[in-house]
C-alpha positions as CSV (number, residue, x, y, z in Angstrom):
1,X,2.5,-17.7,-29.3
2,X,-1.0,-17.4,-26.6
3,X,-1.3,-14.1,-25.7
4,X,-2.3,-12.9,-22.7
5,X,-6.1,-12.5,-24.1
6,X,-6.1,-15.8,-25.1
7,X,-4.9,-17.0,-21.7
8,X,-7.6,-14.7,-20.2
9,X,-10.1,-16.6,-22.2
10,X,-8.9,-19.9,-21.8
11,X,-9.1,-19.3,-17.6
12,X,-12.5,-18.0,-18.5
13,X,-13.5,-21.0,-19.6
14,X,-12.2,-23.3,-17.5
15,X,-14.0,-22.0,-14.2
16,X,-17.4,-22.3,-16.4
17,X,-16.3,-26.1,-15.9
18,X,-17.5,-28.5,-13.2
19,X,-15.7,-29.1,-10.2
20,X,-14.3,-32.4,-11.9
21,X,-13.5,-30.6,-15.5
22,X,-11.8,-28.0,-13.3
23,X,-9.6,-30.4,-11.2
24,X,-8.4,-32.4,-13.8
25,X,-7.0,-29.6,-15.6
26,X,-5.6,-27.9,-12.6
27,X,-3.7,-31.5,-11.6
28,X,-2.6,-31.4,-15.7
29,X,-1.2,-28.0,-15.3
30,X,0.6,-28.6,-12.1
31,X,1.9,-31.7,-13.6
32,X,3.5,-29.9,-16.0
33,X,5.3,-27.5,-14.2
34,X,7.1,-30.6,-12.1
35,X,9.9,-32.1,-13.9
36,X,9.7,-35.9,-14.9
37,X,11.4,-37.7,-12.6
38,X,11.9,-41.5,-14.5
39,X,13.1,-42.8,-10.6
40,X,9.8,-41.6,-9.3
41,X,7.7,-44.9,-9.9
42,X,10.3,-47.7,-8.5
43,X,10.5,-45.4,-5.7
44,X,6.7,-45.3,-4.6
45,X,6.7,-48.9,-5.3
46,X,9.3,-49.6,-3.0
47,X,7.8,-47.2,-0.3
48,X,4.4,-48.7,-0.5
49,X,6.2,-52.1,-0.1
50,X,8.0,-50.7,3.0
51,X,4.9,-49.2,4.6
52,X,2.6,-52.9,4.2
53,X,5.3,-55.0,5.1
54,X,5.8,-53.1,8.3
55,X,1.8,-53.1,8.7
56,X,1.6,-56.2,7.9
57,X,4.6,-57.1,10.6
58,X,3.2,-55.1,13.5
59,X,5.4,-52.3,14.0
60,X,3.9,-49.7,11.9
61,X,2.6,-46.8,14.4
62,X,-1.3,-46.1,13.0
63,X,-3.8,-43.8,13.7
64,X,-7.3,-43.7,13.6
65,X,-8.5,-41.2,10.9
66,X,-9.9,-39.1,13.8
67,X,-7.0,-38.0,15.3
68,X,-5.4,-37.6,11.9
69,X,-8.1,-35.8,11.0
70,X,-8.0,-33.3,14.0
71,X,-4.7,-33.2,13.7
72,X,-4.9,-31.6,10.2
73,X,-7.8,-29.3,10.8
74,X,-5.8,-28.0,13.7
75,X,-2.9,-27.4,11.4
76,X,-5.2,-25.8,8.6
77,X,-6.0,-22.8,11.3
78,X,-2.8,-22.1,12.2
């Protein structure tokens, strides 16, 4: 069993880590706090397939990452 000093000293040092050490390990943890999901995959695949074939056929709506890009900055200030 970790107790809570441990944990304490485990955090500590993690942020002495780079930026990339550190991100790596927070994606890890957050990944394991998500259950596994075994239909996740096929699904992706199938919604990347949906999204290029309607690129691909014209009818996708796009933006041009500077209005996406506003459009996010404007929602981060809310």
């Amino acid at each position: 069993m970790i107790h809570m000093a441990d944990a304490v000293r485990v955090l500590e040092q993690a942020l002495a880590l780079g930026a990339d050490e550190r991100a790596r390990i927070a994606h890890e943890l957050i990944q394991s706090l998500e259950p596994e999901d075994a239909d996740a995959p096929a699904a992706w695949s199938e919604e990347i397939r949906r999204r290029v074939d309607e690129i691909e056929a014209g009818t996708a709506e796009l933006e041009d990452w500077e209005t996406v890009r506003a459009r996010l900055e404007a929602a981060g200030r809310k």
